[in-house]
C-alpha atoms as a printed R data frame, in Angstrom:
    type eleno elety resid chain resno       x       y       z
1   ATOM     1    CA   UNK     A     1 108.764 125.677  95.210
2   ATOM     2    CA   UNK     A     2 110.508 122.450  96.810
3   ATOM     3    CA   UNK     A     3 107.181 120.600  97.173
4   ATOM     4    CA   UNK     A     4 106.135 121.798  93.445
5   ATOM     5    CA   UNK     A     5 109.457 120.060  92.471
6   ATOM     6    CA   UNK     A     6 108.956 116.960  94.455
7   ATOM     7    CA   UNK     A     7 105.423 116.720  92.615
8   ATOM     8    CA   UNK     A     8 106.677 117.028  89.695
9   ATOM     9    CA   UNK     A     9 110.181 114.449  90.266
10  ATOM    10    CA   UNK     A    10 107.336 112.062  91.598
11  ATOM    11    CA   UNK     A    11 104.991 112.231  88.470
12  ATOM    12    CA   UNK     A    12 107.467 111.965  85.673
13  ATOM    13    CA   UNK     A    13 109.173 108.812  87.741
14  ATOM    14    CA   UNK     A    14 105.276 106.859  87.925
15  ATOM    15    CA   UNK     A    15 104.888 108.024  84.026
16  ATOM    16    CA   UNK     A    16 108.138 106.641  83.151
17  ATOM    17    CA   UNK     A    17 107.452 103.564  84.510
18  ATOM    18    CA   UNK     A    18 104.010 103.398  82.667
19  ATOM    19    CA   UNK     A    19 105.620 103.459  79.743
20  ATOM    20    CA   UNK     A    20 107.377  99.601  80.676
21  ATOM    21    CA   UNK     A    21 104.899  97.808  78.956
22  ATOM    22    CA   UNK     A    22 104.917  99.325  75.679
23  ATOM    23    CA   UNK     A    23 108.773  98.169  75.370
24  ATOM    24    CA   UNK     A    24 107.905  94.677  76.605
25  ATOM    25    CA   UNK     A    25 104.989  94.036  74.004
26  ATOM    26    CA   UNK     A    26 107.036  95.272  71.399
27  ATOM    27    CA   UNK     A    27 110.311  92.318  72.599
28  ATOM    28    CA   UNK     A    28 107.565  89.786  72.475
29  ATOM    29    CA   UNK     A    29 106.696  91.031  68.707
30  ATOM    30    CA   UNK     A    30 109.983  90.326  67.510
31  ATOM    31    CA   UNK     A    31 109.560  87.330  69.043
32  ATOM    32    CA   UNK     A    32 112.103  87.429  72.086
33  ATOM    33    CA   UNK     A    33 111.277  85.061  75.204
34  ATOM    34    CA   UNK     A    34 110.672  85.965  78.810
35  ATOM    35    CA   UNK     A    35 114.252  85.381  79.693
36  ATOM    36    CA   UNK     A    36 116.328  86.684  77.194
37  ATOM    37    CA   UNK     A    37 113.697  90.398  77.589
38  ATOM    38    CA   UNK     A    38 114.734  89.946  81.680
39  ATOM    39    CA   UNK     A    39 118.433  88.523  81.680
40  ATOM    40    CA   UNK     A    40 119.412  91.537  79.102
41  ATOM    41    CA   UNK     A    41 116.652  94.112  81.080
42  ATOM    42    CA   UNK     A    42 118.700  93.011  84.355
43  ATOM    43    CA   UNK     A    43 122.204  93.398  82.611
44  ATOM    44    CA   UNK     A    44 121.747  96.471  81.801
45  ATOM    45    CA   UNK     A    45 120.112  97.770  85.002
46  ATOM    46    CA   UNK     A    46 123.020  96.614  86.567
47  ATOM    47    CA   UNK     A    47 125.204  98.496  84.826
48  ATOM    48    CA   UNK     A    48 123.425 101.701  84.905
49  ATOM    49    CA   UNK     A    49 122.997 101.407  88.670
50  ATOM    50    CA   UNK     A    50 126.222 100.785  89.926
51  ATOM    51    CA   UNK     A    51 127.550 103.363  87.781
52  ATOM    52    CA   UNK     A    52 126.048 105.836  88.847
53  ATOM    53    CA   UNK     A    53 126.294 104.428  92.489
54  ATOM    54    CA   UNK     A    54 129.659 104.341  92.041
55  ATOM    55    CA   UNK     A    55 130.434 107.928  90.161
56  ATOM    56    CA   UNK     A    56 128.512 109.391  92.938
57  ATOM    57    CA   UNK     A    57 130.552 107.924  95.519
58  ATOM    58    CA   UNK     A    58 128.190 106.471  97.617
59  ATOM    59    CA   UNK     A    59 128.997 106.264 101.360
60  ATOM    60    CA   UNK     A    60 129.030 102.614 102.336
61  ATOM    61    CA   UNK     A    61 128.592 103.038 105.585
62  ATOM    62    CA   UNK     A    62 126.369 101.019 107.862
63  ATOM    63    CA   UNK     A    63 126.734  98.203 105.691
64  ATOM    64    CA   UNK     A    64 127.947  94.591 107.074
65  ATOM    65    CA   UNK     A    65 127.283  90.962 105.554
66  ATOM    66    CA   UNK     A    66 123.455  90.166 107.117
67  ATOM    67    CA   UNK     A    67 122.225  93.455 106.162
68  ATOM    68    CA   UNK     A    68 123.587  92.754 101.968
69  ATOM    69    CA   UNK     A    69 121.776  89.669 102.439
70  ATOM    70    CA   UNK     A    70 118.677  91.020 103.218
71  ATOM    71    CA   UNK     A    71 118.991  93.885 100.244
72  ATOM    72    CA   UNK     A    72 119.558  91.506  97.805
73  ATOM    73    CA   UNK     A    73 116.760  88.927  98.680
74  ATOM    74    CA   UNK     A    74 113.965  92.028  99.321
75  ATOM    75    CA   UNK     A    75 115.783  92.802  95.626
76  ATOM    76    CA   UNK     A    76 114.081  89.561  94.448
77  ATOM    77    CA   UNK     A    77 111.007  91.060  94.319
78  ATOM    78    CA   UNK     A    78 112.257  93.155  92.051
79  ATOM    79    CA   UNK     A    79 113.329  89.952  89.624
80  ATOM    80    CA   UNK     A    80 109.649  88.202  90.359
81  ATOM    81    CA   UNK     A    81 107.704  91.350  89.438
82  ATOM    82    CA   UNK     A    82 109.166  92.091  86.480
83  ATOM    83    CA   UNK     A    83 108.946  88.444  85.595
84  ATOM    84    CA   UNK     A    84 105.545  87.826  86.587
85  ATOM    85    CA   UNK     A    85 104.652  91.074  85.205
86  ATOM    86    CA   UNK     A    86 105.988  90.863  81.376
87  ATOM    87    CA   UNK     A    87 104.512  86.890  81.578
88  ATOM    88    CA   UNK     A    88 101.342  88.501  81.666
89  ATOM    89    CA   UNK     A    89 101.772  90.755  79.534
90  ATOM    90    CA   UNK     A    90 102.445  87.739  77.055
91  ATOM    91    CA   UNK     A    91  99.080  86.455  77.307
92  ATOM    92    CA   UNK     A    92  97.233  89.574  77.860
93  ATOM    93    CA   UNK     A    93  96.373  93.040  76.562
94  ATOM    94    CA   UNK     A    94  98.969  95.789  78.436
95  ATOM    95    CA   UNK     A    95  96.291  97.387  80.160
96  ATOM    96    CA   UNK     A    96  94.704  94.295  81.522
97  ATOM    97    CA   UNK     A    97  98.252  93.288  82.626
98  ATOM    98    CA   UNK     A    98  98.797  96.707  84.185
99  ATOM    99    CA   UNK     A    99  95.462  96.459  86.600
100 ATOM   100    CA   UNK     A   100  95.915  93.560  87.756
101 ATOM   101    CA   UNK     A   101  99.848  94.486  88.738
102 ATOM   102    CA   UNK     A   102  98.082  97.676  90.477
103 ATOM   103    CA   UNK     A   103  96.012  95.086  92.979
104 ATOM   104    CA   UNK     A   104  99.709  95.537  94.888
105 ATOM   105    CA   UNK     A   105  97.730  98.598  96.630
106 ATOM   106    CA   UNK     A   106  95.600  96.123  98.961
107 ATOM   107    CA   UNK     A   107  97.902  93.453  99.068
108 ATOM   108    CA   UNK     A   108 100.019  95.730 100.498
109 ATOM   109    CA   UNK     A   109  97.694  96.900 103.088
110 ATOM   110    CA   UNK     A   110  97.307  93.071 104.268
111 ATOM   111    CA   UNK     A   111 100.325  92.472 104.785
112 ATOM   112    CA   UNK     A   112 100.995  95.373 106.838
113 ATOM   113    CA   UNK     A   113  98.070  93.227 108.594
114 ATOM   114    CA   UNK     A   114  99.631  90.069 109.139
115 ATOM   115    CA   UNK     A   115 103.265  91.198 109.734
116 ATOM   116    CA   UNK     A   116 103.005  94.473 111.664
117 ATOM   117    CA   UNK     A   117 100.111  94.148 112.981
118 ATOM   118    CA   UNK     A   118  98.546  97.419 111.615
119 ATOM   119    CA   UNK     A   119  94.621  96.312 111.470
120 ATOM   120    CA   UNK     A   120  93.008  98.459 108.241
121 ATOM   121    CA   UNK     A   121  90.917 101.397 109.511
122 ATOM   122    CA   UNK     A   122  87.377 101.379 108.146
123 ATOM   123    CA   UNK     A   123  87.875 103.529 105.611
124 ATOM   124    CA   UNK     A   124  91.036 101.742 104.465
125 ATOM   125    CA   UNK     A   125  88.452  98.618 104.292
126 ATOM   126    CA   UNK     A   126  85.934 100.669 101.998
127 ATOM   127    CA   UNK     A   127  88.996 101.607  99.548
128 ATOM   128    CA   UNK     A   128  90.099  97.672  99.543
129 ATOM   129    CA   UNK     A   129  86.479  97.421  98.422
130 ATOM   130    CA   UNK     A   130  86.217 100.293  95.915
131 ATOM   131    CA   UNK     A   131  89.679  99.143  94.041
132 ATOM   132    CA   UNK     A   132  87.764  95.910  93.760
133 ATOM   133    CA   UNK     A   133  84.653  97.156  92.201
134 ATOM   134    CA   UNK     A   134  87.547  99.069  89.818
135 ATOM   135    CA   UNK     A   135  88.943  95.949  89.016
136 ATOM   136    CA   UNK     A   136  85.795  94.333  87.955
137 ATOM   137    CA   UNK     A   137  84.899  97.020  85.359
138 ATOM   138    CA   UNK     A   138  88.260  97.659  84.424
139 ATOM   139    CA   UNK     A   139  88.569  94.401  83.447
140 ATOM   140    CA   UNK     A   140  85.656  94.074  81.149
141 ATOM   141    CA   UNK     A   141  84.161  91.530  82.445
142 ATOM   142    CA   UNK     A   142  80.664  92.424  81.626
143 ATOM   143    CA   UNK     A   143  81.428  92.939  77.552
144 ATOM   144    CA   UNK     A   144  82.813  89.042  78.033
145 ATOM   145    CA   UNK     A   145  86.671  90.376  76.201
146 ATOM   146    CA   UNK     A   146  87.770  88.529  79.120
147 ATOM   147    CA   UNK     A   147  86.505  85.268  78.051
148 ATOM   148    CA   UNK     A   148  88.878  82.693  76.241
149 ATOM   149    CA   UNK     A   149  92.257  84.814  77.465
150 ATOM   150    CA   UNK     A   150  94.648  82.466  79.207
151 ATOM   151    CA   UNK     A   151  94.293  81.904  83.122
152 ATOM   152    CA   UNK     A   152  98.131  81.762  82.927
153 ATOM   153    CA   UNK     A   153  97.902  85.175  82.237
154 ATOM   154    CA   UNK     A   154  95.609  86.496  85.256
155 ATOM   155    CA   UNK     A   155  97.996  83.949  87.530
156 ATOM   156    CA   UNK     A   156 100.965  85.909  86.396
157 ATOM   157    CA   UNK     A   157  99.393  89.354  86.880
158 ATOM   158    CA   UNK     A   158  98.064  88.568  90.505
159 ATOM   159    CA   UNK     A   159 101.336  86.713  91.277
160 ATOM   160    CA   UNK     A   160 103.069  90.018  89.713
161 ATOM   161    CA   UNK     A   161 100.811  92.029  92.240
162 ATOM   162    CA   UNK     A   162 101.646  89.863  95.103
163 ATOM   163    CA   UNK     A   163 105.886  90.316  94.731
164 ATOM   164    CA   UNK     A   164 105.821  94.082  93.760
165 ATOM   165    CA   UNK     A   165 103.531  94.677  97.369
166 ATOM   166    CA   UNK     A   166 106.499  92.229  99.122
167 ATOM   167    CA   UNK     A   167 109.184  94.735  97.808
168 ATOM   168    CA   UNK     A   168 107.682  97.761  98.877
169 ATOM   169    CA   UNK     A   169 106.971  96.413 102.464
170 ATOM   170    CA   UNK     A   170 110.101  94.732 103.146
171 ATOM   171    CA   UNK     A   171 112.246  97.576 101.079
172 ATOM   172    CA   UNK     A   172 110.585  99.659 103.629
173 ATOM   173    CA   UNK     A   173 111.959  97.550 107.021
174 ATOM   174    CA   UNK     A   174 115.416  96.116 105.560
175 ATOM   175    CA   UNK     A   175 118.421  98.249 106.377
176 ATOM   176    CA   UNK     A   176 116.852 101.709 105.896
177 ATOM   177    CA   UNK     A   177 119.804 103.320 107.272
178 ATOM   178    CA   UNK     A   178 122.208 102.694 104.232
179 ATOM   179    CA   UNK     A   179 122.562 104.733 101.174
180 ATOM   180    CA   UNK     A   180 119.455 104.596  98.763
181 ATOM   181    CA   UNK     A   181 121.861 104.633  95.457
182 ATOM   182    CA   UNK     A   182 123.962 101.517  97.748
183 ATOM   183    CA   UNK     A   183 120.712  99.534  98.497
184 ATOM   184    CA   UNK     A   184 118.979  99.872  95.242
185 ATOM   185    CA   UNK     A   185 122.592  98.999  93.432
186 ATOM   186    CA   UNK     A   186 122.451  96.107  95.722
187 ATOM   187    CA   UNK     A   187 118.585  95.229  94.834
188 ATOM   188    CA   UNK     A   188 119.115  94.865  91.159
189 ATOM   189    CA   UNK     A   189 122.441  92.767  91.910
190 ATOM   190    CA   UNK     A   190 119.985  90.053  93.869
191 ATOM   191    CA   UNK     A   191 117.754  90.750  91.149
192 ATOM   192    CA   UNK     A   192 119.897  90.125  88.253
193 ATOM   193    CA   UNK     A   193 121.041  86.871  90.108
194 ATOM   194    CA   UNK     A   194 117.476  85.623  90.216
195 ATOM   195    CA   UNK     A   195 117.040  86.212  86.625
196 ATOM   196    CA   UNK     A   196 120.411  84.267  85.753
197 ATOM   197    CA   UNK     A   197 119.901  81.210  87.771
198 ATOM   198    CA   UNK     A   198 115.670  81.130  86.941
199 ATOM   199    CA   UNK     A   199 116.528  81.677  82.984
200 ATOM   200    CA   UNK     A   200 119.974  79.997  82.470
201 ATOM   201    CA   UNK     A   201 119.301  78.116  79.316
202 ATOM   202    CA   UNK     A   202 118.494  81.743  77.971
203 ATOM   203    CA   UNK     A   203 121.865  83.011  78.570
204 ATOM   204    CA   UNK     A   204 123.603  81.844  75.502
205 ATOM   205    CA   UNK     A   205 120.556  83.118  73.170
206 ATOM   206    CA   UNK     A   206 121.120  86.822  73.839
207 ATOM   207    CA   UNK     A   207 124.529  86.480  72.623
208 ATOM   208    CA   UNK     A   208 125.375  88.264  69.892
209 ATOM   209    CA   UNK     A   209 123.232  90.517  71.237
210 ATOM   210    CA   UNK     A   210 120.550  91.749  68.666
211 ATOM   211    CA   UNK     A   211 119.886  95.421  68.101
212 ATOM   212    CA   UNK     A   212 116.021  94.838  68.352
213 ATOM   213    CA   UNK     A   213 116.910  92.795  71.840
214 ATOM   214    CA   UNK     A   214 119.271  95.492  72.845
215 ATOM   215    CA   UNK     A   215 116.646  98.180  72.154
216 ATOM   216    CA   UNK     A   216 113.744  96.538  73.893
217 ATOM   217    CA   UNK     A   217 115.777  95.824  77.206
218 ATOM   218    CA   UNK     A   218 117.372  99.297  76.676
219 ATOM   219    CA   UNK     A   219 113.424 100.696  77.248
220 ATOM   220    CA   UNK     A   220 112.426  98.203  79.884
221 ATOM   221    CA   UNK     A   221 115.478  98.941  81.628
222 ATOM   222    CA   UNK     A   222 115.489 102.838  81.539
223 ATOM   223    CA   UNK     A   223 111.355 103.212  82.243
224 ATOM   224    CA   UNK     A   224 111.404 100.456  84.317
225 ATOM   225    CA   UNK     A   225 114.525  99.875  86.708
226 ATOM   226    CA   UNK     A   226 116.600 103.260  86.085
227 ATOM   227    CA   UNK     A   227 114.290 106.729  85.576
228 ATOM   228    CA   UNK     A   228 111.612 106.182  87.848
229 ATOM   229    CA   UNK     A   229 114.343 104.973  91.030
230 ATOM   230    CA   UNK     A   230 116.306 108.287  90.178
231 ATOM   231    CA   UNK     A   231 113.120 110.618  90.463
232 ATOM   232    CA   UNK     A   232 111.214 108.728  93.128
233 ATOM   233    CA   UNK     A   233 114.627 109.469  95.529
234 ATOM   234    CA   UNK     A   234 114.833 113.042  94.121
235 ATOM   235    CA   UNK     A   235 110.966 113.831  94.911
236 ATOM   236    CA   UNK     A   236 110.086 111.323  97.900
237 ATOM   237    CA   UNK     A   237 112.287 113.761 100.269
238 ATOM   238    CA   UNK     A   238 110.188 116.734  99.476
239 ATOM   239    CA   UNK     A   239 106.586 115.603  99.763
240 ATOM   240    CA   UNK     A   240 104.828 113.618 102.218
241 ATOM   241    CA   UNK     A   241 104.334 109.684 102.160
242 ATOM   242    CA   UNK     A   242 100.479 110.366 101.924
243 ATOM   243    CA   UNK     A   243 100.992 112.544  98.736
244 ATOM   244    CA   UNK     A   244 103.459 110.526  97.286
245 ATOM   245    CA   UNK     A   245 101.793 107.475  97.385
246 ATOM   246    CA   UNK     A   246  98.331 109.469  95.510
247 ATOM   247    CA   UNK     A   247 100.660 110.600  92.580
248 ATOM   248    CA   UNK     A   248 102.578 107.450  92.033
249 ATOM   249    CA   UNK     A   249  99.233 106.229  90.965
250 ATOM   250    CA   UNK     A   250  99.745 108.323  87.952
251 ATOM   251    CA   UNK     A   251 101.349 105.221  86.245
252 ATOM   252    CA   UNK     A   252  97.822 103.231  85.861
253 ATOM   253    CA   UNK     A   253  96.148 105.611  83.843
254 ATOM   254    CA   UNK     A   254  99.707 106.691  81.607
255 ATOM   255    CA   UNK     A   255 100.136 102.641  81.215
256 ATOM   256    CA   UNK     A   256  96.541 102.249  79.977
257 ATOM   257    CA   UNK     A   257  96.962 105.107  77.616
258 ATOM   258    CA   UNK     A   258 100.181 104.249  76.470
259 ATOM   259    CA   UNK     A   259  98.494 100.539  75.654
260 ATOM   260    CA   UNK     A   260  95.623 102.194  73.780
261 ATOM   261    CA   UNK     A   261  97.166 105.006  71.935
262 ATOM   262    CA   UNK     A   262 100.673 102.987  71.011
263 ATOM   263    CA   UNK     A   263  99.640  99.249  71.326
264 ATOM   264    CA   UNK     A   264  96.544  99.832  69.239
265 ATOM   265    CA   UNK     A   265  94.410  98.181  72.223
266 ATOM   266    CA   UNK     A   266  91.085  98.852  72.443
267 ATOM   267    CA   UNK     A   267  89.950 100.426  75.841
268 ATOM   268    CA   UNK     A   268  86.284 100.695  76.312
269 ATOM   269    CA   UNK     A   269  84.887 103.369  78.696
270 ATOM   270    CA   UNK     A   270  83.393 101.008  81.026
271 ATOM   271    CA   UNK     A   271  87.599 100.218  81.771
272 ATOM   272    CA   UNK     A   272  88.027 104.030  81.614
273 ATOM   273    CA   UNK     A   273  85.356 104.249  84.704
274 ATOM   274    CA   UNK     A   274  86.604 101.012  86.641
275 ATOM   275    CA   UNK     A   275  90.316 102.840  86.044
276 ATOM   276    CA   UNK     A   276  88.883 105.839  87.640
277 ATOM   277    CA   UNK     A   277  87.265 103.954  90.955
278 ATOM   278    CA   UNK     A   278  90.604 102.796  91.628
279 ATOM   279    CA   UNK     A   279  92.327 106.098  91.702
280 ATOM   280    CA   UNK     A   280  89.602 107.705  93.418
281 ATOM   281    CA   UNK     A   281  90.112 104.834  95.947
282 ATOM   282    CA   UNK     A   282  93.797 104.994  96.034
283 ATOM   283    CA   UNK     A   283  92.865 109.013  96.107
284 ATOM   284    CA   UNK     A   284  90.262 107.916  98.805
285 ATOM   285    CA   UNK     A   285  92.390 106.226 101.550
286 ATOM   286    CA   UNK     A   286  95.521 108.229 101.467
287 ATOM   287    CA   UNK     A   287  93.652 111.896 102.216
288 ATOM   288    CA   UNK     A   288  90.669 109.843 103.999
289 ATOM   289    CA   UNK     A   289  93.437 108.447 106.352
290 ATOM   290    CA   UNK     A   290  95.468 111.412 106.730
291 ATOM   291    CA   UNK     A   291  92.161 113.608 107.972
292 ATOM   292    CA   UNK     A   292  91.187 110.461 110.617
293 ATOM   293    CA   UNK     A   293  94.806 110.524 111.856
294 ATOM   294    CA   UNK     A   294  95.001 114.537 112.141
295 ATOM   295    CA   UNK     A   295  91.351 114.767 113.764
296 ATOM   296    CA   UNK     A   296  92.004 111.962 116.628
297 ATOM   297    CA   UNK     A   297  95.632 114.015 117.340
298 ATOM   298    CA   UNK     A   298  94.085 117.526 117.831
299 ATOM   299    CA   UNK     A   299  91.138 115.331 120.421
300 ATOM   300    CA   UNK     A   300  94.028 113.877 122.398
301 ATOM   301    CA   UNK     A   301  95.732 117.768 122.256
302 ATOM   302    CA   UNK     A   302  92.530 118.754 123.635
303 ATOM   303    CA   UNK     A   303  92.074 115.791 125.940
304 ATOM   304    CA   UNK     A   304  95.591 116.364 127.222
């Protein structure tokens, strides 16, 4: 029953967050810029996160000045992504936007590479390599759509890629022994502060704030910073890392959807079967890896 409900907590937090990029296209339609859809987007997951920090009454403990530090600077990552990630999404279609954000899944795995010195297994190699033959259909390269779409848009969605694989690695290493509501409260404060200082001459343009503003960074906010935080610490305790990691892919394929069925974006099923590679391949290493690692500890049982 406990892992059904961590399955289920996991899901609904990756589907939430698919849902970001519907709110986003729909600030840029009203014609709201990058920074005023972040700074308010920021504001208001600051808020919401601290309150509820707060009413919960989060243990501080274990906290001291260097380790604040490092939560609010692996919190940057936080500000780039969603920076990087809605700039995309400014000069392409959602669901292109969306894959190329996913590429974090490999990045990741090289930089557990360079900085821990974990070298890929094979079949963590042939998954890198999969996700990229995803990537190339899902992108539609061979109908041409691609052609004549703004390389400041594919820079943004790698770039977007790149910062969202720094936050999970170093959220993973930097004071782990702290309270989760305390360390992602103190994420979105280094967060927000990125936003401020990167789009101050957008400050005094959300204010009075609009309803249409207020209602975009309301969505972006809630599917993006708030929901999928709550259910990812409510369901992460009751399934393993492996498991979790295969349904959080869930979001690429409710993102895409979303795009088609809400956006009005066409979707061709040549991007339907590149989507599908890259699950199978996310779907691939995570049980592939699991089995290798299980197998070579019952030989060294034996061995032993």
């Amino acid at each position: 029953m406990k892992l059904n409900k961590g399955i289920l907590f996991i899901l609904l937090g990756a589907s939430f967050f698919g849902f970001t990029p519907i709110f986003a296209k729909l600030g840029f339609s009203y014609g709201y810029s990058l920074g005023q859809i972040n700074i308010v987007q920021m504001s208001i997951s600051f808020i919401l996160l601290w309150s509820f920090t707060l009413l919960k009454r989060s243990s501080f403990k274990g906290l001291n000045k260097k380790k604040v530090l490092q939560i609010m600077i692996t919190g940057c990552f936080i500000g780039l992504t969603s920076i990087f990630y809605y700039g995309s999404m400014q000069y392409l279609p959602a669901s292109l936007a969306i894959i190329l954000m996913f590429q974090f899944v490999w990045i990741g795995i090289i930089l557990e590479w360079i900085f821990s010195k974990i070298k890929p297994a094979p079949i963590t190699i042939l998954s890198i390599f999969l996700i990229l033959v995803g990537v190339f259909f899902a992108s539609n390269v061979l109908n041409g759509d691609i052609q004549g779409l703004p390389l400041k848009g594919f820079v943004y969605g790698i770039l977007s890629a790149f910062t969202y694989a720094g936050f999970i690695f170093f959220s993973g290493k930097v004071a782990v022994d702290v309270d989760p509501w305390i360390r992602s409260s103190l994420m979105v404060t280094g967060s927000a502060i990125l936003v401020f200082v990167l789009f101050m001459q957008d400050i005094p343009s959300v204010l009075p704030l609009e309803k249409n503003l207020l209602t975009t960074a309301i969505g972006v906010s809630l599917f993006g910073a708030v929901l999928p935080p709550l259910f990812f610490a409510a369901g992460a305790p009751l399934v393993s890392g492996g498991i979790a990691n295969i349904l959080t892919s869930i979001e690429l394929p409710i993102a895409i959807l979303s795009a088609s069925i809400i956006l009005s974006e066409k979707v061709t099923p040549l991007q339907w079967l590149g989507t599908a590679i890259i699950l199978v391949a996310i779907i691939f290493n995570e049980l592939g890896s699991n089995i290798f690692r299980s197998r070579k500890q019952k030989k060294q049982g034996i061995h032993s």
